[in-house]
N, CA, C and O atoms as a GROMACS GRO file, in nm:
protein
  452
    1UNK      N    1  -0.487  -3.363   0.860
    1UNK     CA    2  -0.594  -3.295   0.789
    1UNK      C    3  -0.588  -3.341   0.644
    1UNK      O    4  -0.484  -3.353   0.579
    2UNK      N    5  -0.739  -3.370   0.590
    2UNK     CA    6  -0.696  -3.430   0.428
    2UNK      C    7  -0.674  -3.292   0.359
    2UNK      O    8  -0.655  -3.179   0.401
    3UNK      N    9  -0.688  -3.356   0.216
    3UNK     CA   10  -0.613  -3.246   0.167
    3UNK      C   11  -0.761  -3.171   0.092
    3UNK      O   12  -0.736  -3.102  -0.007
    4UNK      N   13  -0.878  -3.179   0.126
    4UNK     CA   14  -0.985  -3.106   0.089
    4UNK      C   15  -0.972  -3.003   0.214
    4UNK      O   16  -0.956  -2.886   0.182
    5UNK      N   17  -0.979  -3.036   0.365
    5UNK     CA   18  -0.967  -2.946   0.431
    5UNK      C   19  -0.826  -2.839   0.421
    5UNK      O   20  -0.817  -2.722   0.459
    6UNK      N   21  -0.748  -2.906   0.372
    6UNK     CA   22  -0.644  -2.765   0.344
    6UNK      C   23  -0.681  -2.693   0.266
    6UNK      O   24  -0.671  -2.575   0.297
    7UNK      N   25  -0.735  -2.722   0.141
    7UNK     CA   26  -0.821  -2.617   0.054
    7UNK      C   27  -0.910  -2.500   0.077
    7UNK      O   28  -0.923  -2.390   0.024
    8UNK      N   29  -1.008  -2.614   0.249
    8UNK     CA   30  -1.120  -2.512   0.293
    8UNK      C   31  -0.988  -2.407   0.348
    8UNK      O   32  -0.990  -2.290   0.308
    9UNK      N   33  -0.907  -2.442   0.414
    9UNK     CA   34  -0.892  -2.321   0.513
    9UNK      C   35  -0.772  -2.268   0.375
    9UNK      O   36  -0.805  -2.152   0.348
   10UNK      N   37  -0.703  -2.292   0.324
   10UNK     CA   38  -0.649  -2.145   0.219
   10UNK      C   39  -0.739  -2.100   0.166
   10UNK      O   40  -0.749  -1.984   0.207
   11UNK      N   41  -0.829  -2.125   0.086
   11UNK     CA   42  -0.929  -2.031   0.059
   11UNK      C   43  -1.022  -1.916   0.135
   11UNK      O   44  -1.070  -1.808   0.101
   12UNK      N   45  -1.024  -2.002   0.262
   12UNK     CA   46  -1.126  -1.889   0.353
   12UNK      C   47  -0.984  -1.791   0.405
   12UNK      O   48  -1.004  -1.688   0.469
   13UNK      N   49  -0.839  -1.837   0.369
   13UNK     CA   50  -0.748  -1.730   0.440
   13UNK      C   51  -0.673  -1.636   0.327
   13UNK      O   52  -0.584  -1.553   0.344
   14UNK      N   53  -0.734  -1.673   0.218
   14UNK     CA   54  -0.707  -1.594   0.104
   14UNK      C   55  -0.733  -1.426   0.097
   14UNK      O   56  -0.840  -1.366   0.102
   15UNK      N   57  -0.643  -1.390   0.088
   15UNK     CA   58  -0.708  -1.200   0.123
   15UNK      C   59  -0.782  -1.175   0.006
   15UNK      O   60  -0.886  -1.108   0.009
   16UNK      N   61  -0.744  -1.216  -0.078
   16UNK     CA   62  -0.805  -1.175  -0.190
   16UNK      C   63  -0.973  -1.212  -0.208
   16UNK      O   64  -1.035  -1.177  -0.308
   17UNK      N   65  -1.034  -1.285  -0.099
   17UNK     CA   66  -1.194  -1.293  -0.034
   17UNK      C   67  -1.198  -1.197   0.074
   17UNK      O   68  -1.306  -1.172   0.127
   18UNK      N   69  -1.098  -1.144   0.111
   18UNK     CA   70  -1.140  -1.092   0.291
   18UNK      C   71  -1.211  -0.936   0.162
   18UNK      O   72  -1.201  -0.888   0.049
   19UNK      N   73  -1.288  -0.924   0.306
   19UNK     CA   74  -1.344  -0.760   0.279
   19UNK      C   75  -1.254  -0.637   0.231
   19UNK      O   76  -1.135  -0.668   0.245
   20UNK      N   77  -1.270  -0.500   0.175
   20UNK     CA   78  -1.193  -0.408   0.172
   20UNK      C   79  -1.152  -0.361   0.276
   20UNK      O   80  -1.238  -0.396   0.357
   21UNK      N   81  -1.078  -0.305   0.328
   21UNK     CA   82  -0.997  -0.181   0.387
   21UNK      C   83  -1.098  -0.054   0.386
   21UNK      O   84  -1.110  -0.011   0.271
   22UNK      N   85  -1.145  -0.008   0.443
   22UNK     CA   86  -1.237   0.105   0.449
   22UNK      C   87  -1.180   0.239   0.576
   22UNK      O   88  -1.223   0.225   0.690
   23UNK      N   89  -1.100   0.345   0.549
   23UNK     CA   90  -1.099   0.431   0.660
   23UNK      C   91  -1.021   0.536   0.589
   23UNK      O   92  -1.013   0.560   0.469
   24UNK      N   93  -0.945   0.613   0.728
   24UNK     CA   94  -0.873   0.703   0.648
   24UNK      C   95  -0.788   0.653   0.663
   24UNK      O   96  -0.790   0.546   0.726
   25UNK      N   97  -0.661   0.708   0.609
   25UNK     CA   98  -0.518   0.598   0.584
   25UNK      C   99  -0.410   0.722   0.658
   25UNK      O  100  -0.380   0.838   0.630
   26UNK      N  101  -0.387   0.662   0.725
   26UNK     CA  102  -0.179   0.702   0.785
   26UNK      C  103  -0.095   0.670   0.662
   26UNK      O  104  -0.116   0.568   0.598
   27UNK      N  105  -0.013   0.745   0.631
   27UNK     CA  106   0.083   0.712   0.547
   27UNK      C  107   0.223   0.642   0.620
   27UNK      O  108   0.273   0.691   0.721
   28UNK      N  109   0.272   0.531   0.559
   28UNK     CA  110   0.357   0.523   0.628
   28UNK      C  111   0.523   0.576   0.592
   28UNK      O  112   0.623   0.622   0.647
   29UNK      N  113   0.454   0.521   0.416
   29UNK     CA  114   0.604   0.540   0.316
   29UNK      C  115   0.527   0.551   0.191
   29UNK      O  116   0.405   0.566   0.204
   30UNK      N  117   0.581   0.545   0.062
   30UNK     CA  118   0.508   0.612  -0.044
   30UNK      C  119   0.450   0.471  -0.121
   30UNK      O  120   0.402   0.467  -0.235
   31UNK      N  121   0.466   0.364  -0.035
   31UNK     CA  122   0.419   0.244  -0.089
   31UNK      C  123   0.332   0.161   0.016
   31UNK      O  124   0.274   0.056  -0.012
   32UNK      N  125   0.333   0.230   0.158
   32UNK     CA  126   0.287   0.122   0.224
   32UNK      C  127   0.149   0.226   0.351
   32UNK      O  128   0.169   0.341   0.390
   33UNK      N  129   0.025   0.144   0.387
   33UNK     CA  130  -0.059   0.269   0.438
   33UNK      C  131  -0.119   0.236   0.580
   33UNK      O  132  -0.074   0.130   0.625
   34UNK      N  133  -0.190   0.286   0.644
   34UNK     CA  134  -0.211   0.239   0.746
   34UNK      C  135  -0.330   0.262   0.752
   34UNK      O  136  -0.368   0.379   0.746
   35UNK      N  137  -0.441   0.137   0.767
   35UNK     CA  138  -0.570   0.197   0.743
   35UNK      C  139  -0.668   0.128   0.875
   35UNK      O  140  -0.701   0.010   0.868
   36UNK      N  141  -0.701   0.199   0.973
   36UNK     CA  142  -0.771   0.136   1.094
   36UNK      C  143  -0.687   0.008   1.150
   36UNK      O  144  -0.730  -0.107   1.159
   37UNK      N  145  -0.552   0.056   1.186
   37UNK     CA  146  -0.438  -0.028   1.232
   37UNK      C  147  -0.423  -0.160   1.171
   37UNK      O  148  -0.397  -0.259   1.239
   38UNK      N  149  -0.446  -0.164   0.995
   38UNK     CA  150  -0.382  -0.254   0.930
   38UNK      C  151  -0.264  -0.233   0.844
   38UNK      O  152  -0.284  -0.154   0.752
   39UNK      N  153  -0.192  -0.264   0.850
   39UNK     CA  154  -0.042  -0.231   0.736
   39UNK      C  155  -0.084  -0.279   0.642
   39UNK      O  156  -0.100  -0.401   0.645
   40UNK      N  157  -0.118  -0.207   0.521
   40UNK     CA  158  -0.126  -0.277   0.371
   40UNK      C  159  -0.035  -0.177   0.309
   40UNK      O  160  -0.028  -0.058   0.341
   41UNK      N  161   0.044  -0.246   0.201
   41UNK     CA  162   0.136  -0.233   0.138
   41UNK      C  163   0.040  -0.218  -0.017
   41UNK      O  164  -0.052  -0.294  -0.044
   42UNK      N  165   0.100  -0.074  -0.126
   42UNK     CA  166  -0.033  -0.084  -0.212
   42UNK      C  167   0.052  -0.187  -0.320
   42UNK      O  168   0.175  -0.181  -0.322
   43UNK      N  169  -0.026  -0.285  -0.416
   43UNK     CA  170   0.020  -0.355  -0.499
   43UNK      C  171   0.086  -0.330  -0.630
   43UNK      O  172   0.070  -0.218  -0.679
   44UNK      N  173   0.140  -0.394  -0.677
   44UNK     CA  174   0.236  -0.370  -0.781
   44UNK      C  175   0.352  -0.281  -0.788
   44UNK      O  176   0.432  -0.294  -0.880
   45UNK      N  177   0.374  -0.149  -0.656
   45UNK     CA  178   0.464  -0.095  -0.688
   45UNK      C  179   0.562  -0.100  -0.596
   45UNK      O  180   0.559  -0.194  -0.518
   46UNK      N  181   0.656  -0.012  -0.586
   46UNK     CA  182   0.746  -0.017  -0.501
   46UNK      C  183   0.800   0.143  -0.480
   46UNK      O  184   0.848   0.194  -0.581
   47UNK      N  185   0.796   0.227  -0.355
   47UNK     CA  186   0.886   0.328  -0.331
   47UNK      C  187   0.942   0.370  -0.256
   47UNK      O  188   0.884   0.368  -0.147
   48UNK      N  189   1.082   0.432  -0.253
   48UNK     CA  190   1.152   0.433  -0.185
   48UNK      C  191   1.119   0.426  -0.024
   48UNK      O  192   1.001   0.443   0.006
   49UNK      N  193   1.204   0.404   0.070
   49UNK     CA  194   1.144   0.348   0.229
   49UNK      C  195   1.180   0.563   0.265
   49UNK      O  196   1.243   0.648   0.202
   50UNK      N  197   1.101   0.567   0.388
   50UNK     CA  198   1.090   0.695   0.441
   50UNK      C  199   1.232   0.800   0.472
   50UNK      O  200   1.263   0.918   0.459
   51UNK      N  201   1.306   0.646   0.533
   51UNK     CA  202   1.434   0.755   0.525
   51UNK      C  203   1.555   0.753   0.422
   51UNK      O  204   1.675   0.778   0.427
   52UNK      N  205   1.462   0.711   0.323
   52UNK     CA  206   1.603   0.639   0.223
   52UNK      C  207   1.617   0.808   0.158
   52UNK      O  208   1.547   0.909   0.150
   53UNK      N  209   1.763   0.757   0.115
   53UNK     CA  210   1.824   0.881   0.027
   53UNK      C  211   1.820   0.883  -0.143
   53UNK      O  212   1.794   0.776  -0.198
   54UNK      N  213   1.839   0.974  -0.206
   54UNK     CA  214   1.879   0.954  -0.334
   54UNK      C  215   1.910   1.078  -0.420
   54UNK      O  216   1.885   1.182  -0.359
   55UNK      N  217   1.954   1.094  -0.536
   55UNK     CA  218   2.034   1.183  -0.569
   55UNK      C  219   2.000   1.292  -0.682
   55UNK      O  220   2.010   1.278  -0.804
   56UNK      N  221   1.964   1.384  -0.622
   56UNK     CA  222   1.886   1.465  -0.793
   56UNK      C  223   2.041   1.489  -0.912
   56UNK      O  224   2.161   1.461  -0.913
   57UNK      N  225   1.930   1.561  -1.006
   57UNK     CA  226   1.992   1.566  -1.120
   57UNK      C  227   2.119   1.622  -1.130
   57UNK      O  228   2.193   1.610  -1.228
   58UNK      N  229   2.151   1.702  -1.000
   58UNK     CA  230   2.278   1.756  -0.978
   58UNK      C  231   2.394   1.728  -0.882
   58UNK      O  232   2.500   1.784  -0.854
   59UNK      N  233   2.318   1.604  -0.839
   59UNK     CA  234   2.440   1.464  -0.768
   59UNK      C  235   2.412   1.483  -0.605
   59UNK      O  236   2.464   1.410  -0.520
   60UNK      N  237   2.323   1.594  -0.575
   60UNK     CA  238   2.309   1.647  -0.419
   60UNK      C  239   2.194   1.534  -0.372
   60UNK      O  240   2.110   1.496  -0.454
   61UNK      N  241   2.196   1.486  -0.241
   61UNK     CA  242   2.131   1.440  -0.147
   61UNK      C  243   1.991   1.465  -0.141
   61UNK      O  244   1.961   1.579  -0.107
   62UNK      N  245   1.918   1.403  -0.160
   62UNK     CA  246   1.775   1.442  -0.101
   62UNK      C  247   1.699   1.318  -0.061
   62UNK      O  248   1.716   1.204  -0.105
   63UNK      N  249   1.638   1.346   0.002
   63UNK     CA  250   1.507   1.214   0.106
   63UNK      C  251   1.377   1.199   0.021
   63UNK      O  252   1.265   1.246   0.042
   64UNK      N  253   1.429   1.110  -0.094
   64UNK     CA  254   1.332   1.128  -0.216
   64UNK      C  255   1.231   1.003  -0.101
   64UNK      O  256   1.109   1.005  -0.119
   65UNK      N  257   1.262   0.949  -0.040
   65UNK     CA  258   1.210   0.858   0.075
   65UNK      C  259   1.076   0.970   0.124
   65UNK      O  260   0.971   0.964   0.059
   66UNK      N  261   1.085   1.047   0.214
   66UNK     CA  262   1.024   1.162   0.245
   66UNK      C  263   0.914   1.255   0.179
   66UNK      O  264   0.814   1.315   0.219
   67UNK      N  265   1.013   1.231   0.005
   67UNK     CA  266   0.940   1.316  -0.037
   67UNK      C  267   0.816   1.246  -0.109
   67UNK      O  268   0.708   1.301  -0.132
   68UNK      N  269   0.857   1.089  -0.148
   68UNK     CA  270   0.747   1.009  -0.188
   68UNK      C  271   0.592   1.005  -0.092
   68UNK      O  272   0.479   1.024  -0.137
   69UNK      N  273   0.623   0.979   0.022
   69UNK     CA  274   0.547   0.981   0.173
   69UNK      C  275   0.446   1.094   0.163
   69UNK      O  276   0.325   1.082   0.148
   70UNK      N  277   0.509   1.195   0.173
   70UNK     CA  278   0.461   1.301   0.145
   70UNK      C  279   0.334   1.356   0.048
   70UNK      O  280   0.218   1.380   0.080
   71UNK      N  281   0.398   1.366  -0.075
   71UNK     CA  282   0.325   1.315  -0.181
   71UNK      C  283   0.235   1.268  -0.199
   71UNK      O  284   0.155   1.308  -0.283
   72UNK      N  285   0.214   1.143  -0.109
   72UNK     CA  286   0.128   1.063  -0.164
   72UNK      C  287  -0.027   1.089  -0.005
   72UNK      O  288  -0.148   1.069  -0.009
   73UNK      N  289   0.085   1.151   0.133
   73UNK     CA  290  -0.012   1.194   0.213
   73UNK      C  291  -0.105   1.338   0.156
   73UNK      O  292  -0.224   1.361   0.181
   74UNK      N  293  -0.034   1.401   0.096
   74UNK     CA  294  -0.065   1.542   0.073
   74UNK      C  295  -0.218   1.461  -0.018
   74UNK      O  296  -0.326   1.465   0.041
   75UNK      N  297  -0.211   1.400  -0.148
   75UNK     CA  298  -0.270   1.344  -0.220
   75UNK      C  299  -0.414   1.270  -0.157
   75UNK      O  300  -0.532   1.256  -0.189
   76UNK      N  301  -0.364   1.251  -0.099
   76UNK     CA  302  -0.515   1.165  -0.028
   76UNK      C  303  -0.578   1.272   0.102
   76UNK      O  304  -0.699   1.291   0.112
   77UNK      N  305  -0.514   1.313   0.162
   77UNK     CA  306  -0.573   1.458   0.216
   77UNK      C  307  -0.653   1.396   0.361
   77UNK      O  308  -0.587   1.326   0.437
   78UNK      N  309  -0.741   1.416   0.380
   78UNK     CA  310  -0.854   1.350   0.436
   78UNK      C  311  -0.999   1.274   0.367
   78UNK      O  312  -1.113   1.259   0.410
   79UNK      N  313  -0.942   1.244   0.257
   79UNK     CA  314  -1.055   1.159   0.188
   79UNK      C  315  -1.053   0.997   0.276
   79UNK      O  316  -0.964   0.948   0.346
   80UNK      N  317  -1.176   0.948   0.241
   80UNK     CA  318  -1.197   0.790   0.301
   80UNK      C  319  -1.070   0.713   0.213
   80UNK      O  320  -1.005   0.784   0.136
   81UNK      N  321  -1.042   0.595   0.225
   81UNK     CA  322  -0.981   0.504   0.138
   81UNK      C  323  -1.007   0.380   0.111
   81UNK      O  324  -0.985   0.324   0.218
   82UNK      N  325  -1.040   0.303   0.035
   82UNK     CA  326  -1.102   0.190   0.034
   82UNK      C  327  -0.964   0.078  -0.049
   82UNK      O  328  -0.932   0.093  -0.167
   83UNK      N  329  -0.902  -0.027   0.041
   83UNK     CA  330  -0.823  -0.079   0.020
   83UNK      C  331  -0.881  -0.239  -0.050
   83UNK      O  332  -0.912  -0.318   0.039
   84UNK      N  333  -0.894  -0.277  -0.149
   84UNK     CA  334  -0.890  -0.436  -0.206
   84UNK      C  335  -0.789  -0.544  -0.166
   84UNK      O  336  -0.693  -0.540  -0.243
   85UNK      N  337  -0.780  -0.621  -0.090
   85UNK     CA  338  -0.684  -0.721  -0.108
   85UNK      C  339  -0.630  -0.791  -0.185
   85UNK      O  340  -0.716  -0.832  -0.263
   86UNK      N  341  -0.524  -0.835  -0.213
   86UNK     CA  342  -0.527  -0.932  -0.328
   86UNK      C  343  -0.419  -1.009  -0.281
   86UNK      O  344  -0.435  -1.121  -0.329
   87UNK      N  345  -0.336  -1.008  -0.224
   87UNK     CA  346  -0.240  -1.108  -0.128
   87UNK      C  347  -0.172  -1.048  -0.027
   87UNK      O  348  -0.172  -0.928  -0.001
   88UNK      N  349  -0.103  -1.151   0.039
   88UNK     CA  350  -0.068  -1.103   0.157
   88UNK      C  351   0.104  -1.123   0.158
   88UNK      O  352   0.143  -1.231   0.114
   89UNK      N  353   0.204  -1.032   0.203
   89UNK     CA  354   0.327  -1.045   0.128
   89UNK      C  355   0.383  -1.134   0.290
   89UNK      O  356   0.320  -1.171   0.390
   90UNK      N  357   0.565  -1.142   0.241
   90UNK     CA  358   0.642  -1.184   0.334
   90UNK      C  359   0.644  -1.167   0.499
   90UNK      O  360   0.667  -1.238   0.597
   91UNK      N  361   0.609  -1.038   0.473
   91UNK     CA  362   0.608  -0.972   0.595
   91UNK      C  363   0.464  -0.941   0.691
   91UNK      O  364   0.437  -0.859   0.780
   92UNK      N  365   0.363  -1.092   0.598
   92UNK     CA  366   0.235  -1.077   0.698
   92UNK      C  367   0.177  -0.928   0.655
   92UNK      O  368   0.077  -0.905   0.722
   93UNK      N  369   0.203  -0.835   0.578
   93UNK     CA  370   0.110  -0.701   0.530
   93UNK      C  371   0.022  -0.730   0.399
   93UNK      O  372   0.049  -0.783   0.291
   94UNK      N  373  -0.108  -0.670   0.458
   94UNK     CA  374  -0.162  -0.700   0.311
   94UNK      C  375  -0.171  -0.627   0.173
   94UNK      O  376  -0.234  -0.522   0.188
   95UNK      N  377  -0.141  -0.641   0.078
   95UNK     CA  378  -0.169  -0.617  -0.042
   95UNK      C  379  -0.235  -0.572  -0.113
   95UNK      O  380  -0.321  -0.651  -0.151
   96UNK      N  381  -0.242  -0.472  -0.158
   96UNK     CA  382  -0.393  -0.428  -0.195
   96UNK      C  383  -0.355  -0.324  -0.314
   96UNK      O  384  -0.243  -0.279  -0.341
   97UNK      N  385  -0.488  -0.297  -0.381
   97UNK     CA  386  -0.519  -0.188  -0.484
   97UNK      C  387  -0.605  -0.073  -0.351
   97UNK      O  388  -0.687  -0.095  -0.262
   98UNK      N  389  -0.556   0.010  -0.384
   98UNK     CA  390  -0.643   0.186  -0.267
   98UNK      C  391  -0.671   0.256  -0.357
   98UNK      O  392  -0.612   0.263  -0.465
   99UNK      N  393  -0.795   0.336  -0.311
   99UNK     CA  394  -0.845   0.437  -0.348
   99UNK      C  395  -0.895   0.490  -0.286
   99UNK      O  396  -0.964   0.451  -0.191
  100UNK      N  397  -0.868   0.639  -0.335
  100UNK     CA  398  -0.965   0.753  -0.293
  100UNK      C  399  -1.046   0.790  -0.375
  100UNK      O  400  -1.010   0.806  -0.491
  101UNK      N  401  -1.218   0.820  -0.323
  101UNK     CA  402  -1.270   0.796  -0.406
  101UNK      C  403  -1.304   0.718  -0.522
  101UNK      O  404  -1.388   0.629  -0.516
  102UNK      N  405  -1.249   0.743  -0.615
  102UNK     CA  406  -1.287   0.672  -0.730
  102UNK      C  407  -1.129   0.613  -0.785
  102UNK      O  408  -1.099   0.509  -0.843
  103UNK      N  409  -1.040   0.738  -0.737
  103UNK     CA  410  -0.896   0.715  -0.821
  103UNK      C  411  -0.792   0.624  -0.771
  103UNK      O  412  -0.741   0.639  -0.660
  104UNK      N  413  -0.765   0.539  -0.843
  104UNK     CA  414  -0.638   0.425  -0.806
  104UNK      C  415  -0.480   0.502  -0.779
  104UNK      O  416  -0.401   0.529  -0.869
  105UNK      N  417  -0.463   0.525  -0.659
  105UNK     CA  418  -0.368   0.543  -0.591
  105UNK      C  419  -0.227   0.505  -0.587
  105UNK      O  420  -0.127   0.570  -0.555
  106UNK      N  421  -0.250   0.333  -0.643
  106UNK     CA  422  -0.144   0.238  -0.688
  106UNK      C  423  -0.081   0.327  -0.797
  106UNK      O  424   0.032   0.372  -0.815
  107UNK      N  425  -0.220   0.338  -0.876
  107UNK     CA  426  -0.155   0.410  -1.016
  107UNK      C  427  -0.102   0.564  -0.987
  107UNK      O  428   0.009   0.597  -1.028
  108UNK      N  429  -0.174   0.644  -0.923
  108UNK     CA  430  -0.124   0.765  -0.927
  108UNK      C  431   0.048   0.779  -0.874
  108UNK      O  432   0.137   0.850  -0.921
  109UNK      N  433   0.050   0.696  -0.777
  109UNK     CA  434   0.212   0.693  -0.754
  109UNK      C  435   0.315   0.645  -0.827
  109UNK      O  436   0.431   0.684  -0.836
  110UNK      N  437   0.252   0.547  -0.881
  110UNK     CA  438   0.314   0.476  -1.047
  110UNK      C  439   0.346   0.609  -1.134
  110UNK      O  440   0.460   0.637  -1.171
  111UNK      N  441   0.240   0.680  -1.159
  111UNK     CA  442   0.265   0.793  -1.276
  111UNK      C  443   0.359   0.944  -1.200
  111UNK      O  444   0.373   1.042  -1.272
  112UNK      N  445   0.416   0.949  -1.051
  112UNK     CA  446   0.446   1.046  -1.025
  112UNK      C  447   0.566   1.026  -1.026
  112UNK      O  448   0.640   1.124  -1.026
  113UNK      N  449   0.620   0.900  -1.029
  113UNK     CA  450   0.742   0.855  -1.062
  113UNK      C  451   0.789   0.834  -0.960
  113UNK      O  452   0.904   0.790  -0.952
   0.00000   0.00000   0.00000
């Protein structure tokens, strides 16, 4: 294949052209969503995995994993979600900026810490 046709096809396989994500979202973990049986992972952040542990201010155990998940299901409720692509990571999931409604989701979990 020359090297113009490798161009055509990364570009047409670029997520960052594919359509949004449009549905309601499964939560999976406080970073990653499930939207009409696609795994997108939301972009830029990172939080803890579902069963991970970690340690409050007074050295005791808690499933801050759980409680991120949570959080972020309680938060979106049954609103629609509209997912943007913007790449696609290691693990074949896509990438994206989400929202509900109007509000960036990426960010709200960013600011809940």
């Amino acid at each position: 294949m020359c090297s113009r046709s490798w161009l055509l096809v990364l570009l047409l396989a670029t997520p960052a052209q594919a359509e949004p994500f449009v549905g309601r979202a499964s939560v999976i973990d406080g970073d990653t969503l499930d939207v009409r049986g696609t795994r997108i992972r939301l972009h830029d952040i990172d939080a803890p995995e579902s069963a991970q542990l970690c340690k409050d201010a007074a050295g005791k155990d808690y499933r801050c994993g759980q409680a991120a998940a949570l959080a972020l299901a309680d938060h979106i409720g049954k609103r629609l979600v509209t997912c943007d692509p913007r790449e696609t990571d290691r693990y074949g999931r896509v990438v994206a900026v989400c929202r509900a409604d109007a509000e960036d989701l990426n960010a709200w979990m960013v600011g809940q810490g």
